[in-house]
Structures are given as structure tokens and as C-alpha cells.
Predicted model as a PDB file, atoms N, CA, C, CB and O in Angstrom, pLDDT in the B-factor column:
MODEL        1                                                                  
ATOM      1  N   UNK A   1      -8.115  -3.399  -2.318  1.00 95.00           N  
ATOM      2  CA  UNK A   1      -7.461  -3.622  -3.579  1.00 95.00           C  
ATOM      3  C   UNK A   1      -6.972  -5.067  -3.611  1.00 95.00           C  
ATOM      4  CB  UNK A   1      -6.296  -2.620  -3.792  1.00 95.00           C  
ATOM      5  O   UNK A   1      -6.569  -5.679  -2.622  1.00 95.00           O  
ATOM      6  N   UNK A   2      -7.055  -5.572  -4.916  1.00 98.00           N  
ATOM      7  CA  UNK A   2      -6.541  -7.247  -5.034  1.00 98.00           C  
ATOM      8  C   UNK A   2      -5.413  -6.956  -5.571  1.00 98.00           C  
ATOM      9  CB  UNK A   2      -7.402  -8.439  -5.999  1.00 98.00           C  
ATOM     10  O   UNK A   2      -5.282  -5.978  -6.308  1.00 98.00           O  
ATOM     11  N   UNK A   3      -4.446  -7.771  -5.271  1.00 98.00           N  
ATOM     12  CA  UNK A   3      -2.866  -7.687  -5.793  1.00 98.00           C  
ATOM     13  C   UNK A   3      -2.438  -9.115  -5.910  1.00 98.00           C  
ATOM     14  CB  UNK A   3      -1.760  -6.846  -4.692  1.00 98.00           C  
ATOM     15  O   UNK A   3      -2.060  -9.756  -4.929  1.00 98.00           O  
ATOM     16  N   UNK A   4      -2.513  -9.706  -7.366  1.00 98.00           N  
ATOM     17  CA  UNK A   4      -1.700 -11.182  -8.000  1.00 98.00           C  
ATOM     18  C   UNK A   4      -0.252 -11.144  -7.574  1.00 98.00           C  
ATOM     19  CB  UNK A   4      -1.669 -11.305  -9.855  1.00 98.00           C  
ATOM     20  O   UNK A   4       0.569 -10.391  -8.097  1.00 98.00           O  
ATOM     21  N   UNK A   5       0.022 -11.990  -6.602  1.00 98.00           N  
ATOM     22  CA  UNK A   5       1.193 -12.323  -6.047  1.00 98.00           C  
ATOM     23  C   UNK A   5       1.682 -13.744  -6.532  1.00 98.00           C  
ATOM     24  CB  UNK A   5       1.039 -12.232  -4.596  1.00 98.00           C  
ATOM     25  O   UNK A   5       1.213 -14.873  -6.387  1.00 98.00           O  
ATOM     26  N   UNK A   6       2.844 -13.236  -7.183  1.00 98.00           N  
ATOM     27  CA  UNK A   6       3.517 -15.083  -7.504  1.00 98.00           C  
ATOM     28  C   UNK A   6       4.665 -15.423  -6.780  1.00 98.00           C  
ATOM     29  CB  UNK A   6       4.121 -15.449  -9.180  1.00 98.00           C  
ATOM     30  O   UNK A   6       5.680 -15.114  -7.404  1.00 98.00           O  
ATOM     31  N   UNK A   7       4.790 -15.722  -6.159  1.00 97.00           N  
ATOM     32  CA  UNK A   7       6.128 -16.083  -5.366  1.00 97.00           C  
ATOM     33  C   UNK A   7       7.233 -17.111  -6.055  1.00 97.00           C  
ATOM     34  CB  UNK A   7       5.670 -16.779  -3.973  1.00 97.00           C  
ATOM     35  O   UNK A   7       7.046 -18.325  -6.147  1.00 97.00           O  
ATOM     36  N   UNK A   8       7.989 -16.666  -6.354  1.00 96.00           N  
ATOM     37  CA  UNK A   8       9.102 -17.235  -7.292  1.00 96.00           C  
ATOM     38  C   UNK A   8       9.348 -18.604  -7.235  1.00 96.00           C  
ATOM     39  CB  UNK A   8      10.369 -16.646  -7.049  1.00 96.00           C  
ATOM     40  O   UNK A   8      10.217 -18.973  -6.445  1.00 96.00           O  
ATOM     41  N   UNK A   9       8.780 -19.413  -7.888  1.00 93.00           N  
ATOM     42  CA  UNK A   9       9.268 -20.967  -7.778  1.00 93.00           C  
ATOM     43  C   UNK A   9       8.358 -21.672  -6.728  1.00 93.00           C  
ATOM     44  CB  UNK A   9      10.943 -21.112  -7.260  1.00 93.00           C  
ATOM     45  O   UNK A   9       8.742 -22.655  -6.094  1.00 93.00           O  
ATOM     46  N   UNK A  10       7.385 -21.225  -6.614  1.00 93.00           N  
ATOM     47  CA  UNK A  10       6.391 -21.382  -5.239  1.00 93.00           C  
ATOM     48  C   UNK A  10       5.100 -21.188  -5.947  1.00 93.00           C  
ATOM     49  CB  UNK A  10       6.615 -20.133  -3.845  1.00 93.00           C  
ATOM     50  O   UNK A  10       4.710 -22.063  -6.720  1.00 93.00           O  
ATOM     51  N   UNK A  11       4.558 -20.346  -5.788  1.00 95.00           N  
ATOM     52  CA  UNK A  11       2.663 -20.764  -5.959  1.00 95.00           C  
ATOM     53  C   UNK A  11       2.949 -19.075  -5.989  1.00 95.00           C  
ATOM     54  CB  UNK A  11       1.256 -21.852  -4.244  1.00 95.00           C  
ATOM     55  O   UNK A  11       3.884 -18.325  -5.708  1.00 95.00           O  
ATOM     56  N   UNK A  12       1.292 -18.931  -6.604  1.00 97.00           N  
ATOM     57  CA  UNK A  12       0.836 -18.004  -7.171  1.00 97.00           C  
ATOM     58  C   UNK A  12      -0.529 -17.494  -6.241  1.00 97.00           C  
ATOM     59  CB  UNK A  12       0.644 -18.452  -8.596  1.00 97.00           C  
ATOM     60  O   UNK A  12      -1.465 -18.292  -6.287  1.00 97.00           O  
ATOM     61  N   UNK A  13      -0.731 -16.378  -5.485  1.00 97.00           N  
ATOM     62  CA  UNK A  13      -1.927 -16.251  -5.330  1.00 97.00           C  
ATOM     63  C   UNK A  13      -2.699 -15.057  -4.906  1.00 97.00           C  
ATOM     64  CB  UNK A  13      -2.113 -17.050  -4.697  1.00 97.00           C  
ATOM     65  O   UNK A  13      -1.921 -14.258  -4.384  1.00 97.00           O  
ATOM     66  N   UNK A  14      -3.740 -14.680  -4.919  1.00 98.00           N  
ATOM     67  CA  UNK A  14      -4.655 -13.293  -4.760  1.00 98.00           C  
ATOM     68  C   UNK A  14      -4.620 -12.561  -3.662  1.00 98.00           C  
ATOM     69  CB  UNK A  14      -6.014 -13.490  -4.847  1.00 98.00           C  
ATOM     70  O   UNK A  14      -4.965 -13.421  -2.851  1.00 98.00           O  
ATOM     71  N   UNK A  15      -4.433 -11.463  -2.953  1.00 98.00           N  
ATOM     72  CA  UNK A  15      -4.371 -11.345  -1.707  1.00 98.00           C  
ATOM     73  C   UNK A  15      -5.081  -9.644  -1.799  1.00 98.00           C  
ATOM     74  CB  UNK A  15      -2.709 -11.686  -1.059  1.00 98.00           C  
ATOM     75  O   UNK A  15      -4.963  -8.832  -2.717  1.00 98.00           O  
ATOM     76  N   UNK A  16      -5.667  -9.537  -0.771  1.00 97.00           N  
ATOM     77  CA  UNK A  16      -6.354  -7.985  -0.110  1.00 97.00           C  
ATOM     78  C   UNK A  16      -5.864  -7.390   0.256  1.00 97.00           C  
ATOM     79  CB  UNK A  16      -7.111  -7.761   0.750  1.00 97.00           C  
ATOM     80  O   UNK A  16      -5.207  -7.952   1.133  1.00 97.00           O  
ATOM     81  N   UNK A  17      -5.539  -5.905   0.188  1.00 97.00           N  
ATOM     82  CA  UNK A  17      -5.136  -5.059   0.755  1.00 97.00           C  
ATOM     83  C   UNK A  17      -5.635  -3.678   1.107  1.00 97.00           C  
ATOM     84  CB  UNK A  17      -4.355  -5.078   0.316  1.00 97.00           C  
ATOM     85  O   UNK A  17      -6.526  -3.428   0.296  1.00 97.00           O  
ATOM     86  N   UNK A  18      -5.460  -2.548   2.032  1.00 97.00           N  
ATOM     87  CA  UNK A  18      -6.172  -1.863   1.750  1.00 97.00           C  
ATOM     88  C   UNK A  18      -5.718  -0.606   0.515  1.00 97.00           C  
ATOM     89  CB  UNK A  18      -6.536  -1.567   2.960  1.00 97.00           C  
ATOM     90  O   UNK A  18      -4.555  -0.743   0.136  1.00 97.00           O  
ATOM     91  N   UNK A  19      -6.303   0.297   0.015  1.00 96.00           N  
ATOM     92  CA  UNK A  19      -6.116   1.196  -1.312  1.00 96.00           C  
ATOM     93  C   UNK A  19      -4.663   1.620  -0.686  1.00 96.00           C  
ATOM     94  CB  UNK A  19      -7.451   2.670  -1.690  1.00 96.00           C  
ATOM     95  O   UNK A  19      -3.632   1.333  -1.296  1.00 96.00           O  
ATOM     96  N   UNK A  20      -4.640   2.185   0.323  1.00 96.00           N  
ATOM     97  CA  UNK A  20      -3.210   2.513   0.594  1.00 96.00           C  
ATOM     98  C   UNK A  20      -1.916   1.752   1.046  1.00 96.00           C  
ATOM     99  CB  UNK A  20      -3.304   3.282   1.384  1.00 96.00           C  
ATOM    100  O   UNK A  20      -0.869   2.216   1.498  1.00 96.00           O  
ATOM    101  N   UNK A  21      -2.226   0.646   0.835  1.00 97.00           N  
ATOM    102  CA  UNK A  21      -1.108  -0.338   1.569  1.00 97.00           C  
ATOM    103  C   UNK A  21       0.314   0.050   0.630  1.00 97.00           C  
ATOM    104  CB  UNK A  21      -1.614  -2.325   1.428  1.00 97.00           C  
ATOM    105  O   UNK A  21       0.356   0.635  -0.452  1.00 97.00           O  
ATOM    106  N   UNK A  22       1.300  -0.430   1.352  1.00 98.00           N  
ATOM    107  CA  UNK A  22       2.408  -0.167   1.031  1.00 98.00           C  
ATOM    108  C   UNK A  22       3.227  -1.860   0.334  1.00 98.00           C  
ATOM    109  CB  UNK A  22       3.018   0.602   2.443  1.00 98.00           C  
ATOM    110  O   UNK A  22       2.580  -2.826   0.737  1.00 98.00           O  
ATOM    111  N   UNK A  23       4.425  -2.256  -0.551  1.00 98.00           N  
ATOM    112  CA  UNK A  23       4.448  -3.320  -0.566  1.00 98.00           C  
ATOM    113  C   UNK A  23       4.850  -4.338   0.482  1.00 98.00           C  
ATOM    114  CB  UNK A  23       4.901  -3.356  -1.377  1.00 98.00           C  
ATOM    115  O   UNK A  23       4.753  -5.564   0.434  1.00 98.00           O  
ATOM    116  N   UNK A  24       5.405  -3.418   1.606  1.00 98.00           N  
ATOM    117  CA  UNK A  24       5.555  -4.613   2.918  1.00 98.00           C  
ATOM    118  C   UNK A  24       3.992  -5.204   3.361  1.00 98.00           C  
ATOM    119  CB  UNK A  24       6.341  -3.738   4.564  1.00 98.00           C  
ATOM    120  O   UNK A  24       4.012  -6.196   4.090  1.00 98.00           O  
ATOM    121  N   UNK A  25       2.948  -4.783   3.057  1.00 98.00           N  
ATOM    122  CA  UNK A  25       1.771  -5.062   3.448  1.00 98.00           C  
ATOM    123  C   UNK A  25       1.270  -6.491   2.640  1.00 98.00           C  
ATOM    124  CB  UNK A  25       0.916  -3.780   3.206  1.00 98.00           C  
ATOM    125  O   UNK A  25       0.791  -7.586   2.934  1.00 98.00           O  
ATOM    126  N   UNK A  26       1.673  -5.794   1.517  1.00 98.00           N  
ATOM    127  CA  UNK A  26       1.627  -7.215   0.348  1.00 98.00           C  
ATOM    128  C   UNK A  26       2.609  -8.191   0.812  1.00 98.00           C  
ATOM    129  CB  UNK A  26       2.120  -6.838  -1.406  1.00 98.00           C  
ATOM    130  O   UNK A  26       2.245  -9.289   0.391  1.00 98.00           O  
ATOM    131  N   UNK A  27       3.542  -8.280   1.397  1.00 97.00           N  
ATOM    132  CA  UNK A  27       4.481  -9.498   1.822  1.00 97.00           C  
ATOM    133  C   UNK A  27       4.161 -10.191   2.776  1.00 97.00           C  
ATOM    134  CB  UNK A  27       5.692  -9.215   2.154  1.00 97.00           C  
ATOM    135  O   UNK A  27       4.121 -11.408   2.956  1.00 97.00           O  
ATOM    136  N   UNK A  28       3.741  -8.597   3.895  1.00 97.00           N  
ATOM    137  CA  UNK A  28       2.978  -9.788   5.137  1.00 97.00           C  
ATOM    138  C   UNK A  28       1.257 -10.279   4.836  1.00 97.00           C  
ATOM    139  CB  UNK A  28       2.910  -8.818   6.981  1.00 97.00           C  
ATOM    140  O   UNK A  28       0.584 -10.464   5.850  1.00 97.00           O  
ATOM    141  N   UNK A  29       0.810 -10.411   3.943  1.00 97.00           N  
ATOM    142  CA  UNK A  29      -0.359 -10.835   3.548  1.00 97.00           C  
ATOM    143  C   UNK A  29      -0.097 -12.014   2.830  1.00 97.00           C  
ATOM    144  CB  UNK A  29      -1.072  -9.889   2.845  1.00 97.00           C  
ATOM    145  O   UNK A  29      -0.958 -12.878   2.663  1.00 97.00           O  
ATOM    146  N   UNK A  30       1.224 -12.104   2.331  1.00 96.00           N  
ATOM    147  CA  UNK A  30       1.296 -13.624   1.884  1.00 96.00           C  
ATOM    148  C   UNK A  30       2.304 -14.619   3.024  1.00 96.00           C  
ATOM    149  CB  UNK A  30       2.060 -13.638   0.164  1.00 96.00           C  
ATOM    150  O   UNK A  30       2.634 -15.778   2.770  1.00 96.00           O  
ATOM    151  N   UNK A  31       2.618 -14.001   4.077  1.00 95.00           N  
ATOM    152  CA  UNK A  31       2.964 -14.665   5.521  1.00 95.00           C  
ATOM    153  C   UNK A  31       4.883 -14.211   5.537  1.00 95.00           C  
ATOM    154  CB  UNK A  31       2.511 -16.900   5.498  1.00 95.00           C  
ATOM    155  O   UNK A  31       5.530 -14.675   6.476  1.00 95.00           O  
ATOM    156  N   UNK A  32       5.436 -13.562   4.759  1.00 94.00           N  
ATOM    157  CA  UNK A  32       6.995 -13.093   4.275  1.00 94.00           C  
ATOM    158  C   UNK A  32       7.039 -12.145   5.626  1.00 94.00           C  
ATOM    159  CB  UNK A  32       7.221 -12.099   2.421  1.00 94.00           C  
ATOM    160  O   UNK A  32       6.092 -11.741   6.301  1.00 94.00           O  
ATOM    161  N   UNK A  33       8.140 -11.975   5.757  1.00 93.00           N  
ATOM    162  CA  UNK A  33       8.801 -10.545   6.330  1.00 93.00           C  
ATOM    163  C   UNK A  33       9.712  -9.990   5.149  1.00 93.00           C  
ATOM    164  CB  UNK A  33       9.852 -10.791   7.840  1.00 93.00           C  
ATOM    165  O   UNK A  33      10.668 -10.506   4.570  1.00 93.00           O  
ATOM    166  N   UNK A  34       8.982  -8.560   4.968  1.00 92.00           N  
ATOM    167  CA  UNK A  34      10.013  -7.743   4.628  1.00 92.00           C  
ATOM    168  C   UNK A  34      10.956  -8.235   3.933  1.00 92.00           C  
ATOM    169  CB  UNK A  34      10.516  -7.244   5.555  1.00 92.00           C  
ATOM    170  O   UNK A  34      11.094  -8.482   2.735  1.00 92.00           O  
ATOM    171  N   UNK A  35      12.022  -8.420   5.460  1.00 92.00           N  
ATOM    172  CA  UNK A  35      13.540  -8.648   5.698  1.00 92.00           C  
ATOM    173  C   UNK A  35      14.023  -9.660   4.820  1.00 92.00           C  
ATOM    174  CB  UNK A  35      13.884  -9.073   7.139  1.00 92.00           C  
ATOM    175  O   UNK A  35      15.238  -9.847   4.766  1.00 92.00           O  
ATOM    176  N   UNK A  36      13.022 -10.534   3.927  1.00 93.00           N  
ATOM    177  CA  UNK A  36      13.361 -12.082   3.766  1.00 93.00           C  
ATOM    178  C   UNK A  36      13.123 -12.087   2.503  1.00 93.00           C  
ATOM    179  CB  UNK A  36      12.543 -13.231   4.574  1.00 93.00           C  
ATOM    180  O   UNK A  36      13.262 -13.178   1.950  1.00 93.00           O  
ATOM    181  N   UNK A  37      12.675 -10.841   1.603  1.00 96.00           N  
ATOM    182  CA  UNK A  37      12.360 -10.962   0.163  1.00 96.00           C  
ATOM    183  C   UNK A  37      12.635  -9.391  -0.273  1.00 96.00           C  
ATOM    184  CB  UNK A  37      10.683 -11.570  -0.150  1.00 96.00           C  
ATOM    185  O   UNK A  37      12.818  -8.311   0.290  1.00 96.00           O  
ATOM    186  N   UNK A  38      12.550  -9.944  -1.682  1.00 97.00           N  
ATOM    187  CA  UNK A  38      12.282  -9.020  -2.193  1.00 97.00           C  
ATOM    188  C   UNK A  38      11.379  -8.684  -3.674  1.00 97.00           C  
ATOM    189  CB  UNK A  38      13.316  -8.715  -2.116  1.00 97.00           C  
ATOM    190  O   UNK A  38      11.516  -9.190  -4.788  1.00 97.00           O  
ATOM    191  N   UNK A  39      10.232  -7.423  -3.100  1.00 98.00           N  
ATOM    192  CA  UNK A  39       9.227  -7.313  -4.206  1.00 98.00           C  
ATOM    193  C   UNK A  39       9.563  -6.626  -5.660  1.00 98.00           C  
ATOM    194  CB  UNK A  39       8.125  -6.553  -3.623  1.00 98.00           C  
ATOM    195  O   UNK A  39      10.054  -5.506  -5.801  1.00 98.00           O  
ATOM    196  N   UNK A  40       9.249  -7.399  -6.555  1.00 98.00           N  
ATOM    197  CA  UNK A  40       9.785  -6.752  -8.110  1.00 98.00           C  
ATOM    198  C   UNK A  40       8.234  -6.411  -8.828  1.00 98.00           C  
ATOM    199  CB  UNK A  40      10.889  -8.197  -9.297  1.00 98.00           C  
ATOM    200  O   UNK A  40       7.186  -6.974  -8.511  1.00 98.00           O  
ATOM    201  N   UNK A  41       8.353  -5.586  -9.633  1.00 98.00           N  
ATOM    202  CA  UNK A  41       7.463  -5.079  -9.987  1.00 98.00           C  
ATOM    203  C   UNK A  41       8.104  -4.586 -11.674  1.00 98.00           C  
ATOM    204  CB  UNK A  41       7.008  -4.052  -8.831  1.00 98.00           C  
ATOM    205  O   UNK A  41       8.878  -3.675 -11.969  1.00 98.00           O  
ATOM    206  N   UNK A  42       7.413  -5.605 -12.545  1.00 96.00           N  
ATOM    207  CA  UNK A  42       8.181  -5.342 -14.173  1.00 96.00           C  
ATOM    208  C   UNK A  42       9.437  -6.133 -14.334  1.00 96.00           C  
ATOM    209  CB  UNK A  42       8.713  -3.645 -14.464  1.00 96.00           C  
ATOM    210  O   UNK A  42      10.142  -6.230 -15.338  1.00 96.00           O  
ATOM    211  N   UNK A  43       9.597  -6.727 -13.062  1.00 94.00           N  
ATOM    212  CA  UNK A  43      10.731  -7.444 -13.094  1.00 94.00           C  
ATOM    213  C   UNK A  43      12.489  -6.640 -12.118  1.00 94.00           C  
ATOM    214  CB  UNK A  43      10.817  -7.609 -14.905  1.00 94.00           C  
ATOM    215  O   UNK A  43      13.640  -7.053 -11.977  1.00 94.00           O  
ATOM    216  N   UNK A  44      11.566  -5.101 -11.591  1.00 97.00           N  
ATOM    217  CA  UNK A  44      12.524  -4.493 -11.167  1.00 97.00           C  
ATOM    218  C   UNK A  44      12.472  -4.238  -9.770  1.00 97.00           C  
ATOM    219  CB  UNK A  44      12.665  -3.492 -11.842  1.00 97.00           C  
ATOM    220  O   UNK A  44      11.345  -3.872  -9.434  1.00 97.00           O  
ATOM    221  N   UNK A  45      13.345  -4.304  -8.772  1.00 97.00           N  
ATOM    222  CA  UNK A  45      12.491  -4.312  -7.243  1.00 97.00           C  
ATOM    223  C   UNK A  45      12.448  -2.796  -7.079  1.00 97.00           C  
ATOM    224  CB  UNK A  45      13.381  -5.180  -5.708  1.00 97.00           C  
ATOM    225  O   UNK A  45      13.117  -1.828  -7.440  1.00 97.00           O  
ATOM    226  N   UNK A  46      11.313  -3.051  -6.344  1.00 97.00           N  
ATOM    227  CA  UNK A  46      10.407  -1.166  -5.412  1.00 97.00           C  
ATOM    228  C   UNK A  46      10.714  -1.541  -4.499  1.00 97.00           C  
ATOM    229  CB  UNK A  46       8.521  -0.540  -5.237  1.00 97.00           C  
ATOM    230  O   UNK A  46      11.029  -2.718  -4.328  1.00 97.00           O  
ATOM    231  N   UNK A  47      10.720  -0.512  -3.468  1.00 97.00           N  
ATOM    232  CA  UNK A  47      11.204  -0.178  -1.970  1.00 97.00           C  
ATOM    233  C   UNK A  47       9.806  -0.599  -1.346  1.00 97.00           C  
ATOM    234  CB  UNK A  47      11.746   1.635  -1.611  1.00 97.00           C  
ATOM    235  O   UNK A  47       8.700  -0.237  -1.747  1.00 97.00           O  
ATOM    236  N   UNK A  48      10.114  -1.514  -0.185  1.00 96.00           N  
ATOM    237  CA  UNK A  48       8.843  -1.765   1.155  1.00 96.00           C  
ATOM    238  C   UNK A  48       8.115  -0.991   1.189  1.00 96.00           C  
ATOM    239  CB  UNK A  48       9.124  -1.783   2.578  1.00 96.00           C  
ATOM    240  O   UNK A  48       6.911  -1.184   1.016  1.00 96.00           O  
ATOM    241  N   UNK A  49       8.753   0.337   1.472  1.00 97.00           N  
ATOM    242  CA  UNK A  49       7.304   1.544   1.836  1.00 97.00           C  
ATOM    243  C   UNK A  49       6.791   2.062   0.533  1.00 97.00           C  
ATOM    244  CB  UNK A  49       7.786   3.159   2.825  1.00 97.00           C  
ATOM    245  O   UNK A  49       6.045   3.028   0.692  1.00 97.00           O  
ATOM    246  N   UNK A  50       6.948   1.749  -0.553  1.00 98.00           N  
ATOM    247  CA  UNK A  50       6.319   2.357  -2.033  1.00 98.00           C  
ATOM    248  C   UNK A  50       4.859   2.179  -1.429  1.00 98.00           C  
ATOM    249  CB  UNK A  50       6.690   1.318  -3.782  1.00 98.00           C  
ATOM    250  O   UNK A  50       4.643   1.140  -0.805  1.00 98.00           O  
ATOM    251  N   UNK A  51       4.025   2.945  -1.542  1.00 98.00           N  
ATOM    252  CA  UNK A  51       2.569   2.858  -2.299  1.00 98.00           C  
ATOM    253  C   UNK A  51       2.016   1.529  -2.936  1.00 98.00           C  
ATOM    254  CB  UNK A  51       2.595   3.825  -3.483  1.00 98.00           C  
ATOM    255  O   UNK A  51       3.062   1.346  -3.558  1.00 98.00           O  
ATOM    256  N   UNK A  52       1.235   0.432  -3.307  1.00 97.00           N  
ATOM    257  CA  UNK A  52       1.168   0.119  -4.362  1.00 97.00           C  
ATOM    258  C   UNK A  52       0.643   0.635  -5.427  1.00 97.00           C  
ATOM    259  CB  UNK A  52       0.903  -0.619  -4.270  1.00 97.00           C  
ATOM    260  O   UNK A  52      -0.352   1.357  -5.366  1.00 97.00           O  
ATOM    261  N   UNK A  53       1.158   0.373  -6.379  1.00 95.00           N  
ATOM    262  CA  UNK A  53       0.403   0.999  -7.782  1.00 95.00           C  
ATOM    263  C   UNK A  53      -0.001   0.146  -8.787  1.00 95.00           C  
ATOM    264  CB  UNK A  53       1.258   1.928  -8.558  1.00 95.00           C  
ATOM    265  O   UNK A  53      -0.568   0.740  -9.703  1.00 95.00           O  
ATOM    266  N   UNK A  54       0.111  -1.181  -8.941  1.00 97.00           N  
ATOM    267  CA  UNK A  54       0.042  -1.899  -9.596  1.00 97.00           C  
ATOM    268  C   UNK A  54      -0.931  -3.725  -8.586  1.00 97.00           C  
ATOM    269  CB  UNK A  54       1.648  -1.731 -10.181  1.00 97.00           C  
ATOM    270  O   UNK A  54      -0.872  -4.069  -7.405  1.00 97.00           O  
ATOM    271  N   UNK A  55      -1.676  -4.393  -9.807  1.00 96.00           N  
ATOM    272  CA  UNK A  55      -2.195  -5.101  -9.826  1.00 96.00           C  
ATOM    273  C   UNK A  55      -1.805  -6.814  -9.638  1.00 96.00           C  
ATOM    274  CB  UNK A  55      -2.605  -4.631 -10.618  1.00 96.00           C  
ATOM    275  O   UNK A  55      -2.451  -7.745  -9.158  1.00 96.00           O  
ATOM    276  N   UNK A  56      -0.345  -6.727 -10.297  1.00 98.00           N  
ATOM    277  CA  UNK A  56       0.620  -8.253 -10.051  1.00 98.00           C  
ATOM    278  C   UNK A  56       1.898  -7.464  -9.762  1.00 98.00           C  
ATOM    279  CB  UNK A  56       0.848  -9.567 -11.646  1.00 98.00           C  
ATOM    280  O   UNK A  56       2.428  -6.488 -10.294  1.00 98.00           O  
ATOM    281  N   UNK A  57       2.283  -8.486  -8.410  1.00 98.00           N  
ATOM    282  CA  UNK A  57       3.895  -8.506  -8.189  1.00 98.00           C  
ATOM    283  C   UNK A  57       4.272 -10.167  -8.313  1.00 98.00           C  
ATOM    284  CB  UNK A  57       4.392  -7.784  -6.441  1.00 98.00           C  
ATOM    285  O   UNK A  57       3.693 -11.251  -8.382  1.00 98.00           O  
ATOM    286  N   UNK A  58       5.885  -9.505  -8.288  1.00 98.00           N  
ATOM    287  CA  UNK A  58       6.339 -10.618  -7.674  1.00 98.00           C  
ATOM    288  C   UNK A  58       7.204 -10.616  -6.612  1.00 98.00           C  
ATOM    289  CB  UNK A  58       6.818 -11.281  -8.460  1.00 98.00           C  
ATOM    290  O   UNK A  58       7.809  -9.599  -6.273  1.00 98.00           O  
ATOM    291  N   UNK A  59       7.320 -11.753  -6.020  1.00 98.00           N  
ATOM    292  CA  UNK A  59       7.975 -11.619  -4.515  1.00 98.00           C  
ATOM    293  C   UNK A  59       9.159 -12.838  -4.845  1.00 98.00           C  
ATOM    294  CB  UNK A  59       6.663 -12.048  -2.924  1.00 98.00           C  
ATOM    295  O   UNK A  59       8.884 -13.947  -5.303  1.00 98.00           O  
ATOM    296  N   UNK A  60      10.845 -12.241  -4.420  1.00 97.00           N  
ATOM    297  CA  UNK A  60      11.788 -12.992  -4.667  1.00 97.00           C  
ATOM    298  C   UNK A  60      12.397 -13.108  -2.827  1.00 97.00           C  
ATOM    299  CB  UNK A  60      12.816 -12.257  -6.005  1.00 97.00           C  
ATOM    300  O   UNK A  60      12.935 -12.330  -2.039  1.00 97.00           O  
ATOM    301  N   UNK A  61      11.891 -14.652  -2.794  1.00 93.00           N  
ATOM    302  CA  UNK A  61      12.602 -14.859  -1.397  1.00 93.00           C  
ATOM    303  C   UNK A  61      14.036 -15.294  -1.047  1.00 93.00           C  
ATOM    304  CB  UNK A  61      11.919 -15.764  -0.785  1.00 93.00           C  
ATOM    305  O   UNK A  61      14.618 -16.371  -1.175  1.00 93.00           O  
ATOM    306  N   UNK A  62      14.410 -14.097  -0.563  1.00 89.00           N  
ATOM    307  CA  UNK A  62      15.825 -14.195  -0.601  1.00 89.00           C  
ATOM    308  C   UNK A  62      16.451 -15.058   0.611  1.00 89.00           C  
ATOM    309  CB  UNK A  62      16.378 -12.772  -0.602  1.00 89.00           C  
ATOM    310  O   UNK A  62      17.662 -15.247   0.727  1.00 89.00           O  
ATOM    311  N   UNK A  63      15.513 -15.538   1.464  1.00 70.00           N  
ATOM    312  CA  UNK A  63      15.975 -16.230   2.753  1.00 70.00           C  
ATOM    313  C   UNK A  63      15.440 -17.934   2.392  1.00 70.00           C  
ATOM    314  CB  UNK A  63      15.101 -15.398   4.355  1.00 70.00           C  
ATOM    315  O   UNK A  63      14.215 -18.004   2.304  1.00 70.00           O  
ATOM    316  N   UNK A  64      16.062 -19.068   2.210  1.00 60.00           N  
ATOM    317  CA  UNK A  64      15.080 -20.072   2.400  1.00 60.00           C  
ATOM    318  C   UNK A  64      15.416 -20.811   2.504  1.00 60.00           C  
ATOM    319  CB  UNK A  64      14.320 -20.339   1.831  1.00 60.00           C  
ATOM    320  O   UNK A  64      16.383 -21.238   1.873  1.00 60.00           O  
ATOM    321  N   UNK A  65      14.561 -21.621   3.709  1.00 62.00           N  
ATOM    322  CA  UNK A  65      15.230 -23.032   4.262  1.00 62.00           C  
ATOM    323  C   UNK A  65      15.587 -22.798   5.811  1.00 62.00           C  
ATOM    324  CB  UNK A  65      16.767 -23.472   3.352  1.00 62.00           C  
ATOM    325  O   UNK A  65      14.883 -21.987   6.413  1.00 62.00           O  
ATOM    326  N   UNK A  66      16.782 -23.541   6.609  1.00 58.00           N  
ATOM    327  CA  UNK A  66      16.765 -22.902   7.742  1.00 58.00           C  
ATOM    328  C   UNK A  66      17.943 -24.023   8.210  1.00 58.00           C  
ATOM    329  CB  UNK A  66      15.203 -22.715   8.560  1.00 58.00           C  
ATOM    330  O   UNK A  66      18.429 -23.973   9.340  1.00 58.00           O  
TER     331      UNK A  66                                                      
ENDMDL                                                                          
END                                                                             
């Protein structure tokens, strides 16, 4: 499955997954942990282990910098 990932204030881009991936799968496919964002979907955040069900997220990184 392809899933449009935009990362908030960052870049936008396509990533693979398999039919059952969950959205932590989608985070570590764009190089995130988990722990360090969070995925919205409609603009509302879903839980890590959801299913995906949908075609575009977005990913709000809540950790950044260092």
C-alpha cells in the first residue's frame, strides 16, 4: 500500500507499506520514532497501532532539534 506522508513544515513524501501495517510503520518508513510524533489523520491524531485505512497522513513532530 502507498501512503502520502507530509511531515509538518518539512517535505512531503510517498512511502510503502505492507496492506496491514499499522501507523507506527508509516513513521518508521519515513525514519520518526513513534515516541517523537504524532500521526493525524483529517487533521485528528489515531493511535500507533491503528490499522491504516487511509491513503494521506500527516505526521506532527513533536520532538525537534536536540
Amino acid at each position: 500500500m502507498e501512503v502520502s506522508v507530509e511531515i509538518v513544515g518539512e517535505d512531503e513524501r510517498t512511502v510503502t507499506v505492507p496492506d496491514d501495517a499499522d501507523y507506527a510503520a508509516v513513521v518508521r518508513e519515513v525514519g520518526y520514532s513513534p515516541h517523537e510524533v504524532t500521526v493525524l489523520v483529517d487533521d485528528s491524531p489515531v493511535p500507533e497501532d491503528a490499522p491504516v485505512a487511509v491513503d494521506h497522513v500527516r505526521i506532527l513532530r513533536l520532538i525537534a532539534g536536540g
